[in-house]
N, C-alpha and C positions, 0 to 999 in steps of 0.2 A: 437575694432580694429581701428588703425590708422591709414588710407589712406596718403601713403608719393605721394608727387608728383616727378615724376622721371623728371632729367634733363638729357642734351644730345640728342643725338641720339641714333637710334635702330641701330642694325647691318643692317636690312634689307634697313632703311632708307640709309644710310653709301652705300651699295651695289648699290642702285638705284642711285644714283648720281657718284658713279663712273661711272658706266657704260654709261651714258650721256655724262659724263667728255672723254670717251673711243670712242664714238660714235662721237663727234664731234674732237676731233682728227682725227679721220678716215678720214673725210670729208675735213679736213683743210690740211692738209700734201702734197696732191696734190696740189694745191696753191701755199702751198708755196715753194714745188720745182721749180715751174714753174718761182715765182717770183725771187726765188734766178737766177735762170741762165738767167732773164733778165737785173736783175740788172747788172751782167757781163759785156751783152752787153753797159748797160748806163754808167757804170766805165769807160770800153776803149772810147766808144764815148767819154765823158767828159774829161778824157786825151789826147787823140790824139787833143782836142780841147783847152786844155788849152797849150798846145805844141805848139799848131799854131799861137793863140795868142800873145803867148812868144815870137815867131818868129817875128810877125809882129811886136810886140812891141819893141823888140830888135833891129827891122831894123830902125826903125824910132830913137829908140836911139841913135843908133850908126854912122845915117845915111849915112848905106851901106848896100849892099843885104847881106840876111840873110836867110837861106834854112832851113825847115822841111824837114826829109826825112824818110822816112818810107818803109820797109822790108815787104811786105806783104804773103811773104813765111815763113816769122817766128812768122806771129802774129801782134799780138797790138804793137809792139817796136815801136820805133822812136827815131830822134838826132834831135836838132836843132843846127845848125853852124853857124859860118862867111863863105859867099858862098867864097869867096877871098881866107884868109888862111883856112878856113877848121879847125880854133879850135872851138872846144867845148861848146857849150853856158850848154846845160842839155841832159841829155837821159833819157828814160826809157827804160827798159828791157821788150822784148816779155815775156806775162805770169804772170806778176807779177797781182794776183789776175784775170785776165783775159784768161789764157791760152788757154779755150776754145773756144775763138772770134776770128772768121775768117775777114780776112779785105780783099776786093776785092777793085782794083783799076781802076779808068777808066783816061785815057784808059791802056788799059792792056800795063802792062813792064814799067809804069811811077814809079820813086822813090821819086821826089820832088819836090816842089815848092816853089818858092821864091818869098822876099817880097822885095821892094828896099825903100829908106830912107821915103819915105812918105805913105810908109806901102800899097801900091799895089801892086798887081801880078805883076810881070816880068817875063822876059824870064830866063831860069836857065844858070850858065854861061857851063855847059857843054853842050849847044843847045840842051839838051834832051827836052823829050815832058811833058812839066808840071804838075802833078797829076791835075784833073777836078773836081773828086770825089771820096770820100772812103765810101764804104757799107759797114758796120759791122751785121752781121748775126752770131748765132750758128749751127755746125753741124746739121743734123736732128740726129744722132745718143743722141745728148745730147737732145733736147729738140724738139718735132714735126713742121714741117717748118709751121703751120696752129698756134701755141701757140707763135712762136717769137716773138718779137718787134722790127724791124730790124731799126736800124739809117743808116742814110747818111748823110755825114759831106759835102759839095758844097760849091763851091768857087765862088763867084763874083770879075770881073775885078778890081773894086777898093776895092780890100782887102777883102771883107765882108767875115765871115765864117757864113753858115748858119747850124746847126742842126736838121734836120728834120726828119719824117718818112715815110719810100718809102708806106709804104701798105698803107695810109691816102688818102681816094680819096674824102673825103667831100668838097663841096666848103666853102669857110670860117673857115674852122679847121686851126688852127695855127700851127697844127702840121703837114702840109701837105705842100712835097715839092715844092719849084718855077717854 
């Protein structure tokens, strides 16, 4: 009798690696909810940020004041304009991939800020009160307020846009705000 040597695997082998494959999914799934609805939050940061940018870049182009202005009742949205006539430089629409990014203004009822030809803050020309800072957080209902990564987007007088994270209390963490 001829002893063949068997190739493959066993079924039983086949069963025990799926279930590993099963088991670590399990473990990983949490994660990655979590990561997805942060990333949310860093999408709208990043746009509201490339918006402001624009803005300031646009004023120095144009050199005239140029307004971001931002809806924080409807979300992430935002316009940036010519503050003068009021056309249209770009918009984004509240929601787009972000819908569930709350944007708190301080101070509360600000809608925008402008930049004037050498790309500093100004005063806006409707003498409204200049947006300071915008907090981006998710609902606790999407994700627990202890799992967020909350951004804050802060303005310095000469233009600066800074990115940072409110909960960052480290000294020397660069990701901690000014």
């Amino acid at each position: 009798m001829v002893l063949r040597r068997q190739r493959g695997f066993s079924i039983i082998e086949a069963m025990v690696v799926v279930t590993v494959i099963a088991v670590l999914m399990i473990l990983a799934v949490p994660m990655g909810v979590e990561w997805l609805a942060n990333s949310r939050i860093r999408s709208a940061g990043e746009s509201m940020l490339a918006g402001l940018q624009l803005a300031r870049a646009e004023a120095v182009k144009r050199n005239a004041p140029v307004e971001f202005v931002v809806d924080a009742a409807v979300g992430s949205g935002w316009v940036v304009r010519v503050a003068l006539s009021g056309e249209e430089i770009q918009a984004r629409a509240a929601g787009e991939g972000t819908a569930d990014v709350t944007v708190a203004v301080t101070p509360a009822g600000a809608t925008r800020i402008s930049f004037d030809g050498l790309g500093r803050r100004t005063a806006n020309i409707d003498a409204s009160a200049p947006i300071e800072r915008l907090d981006l957080d998710l609902p606790a209902s999407v994700l627990a307020a202890d799992k967020t990564r909350d951004l804050r987007l802060q303005f310095g007088p000469g233009g600066q846009i800074v990115m940072c994270d409110p909960n960052v209390t480290a000294t020397g963490d660069v990701r901690k705000c000014p």
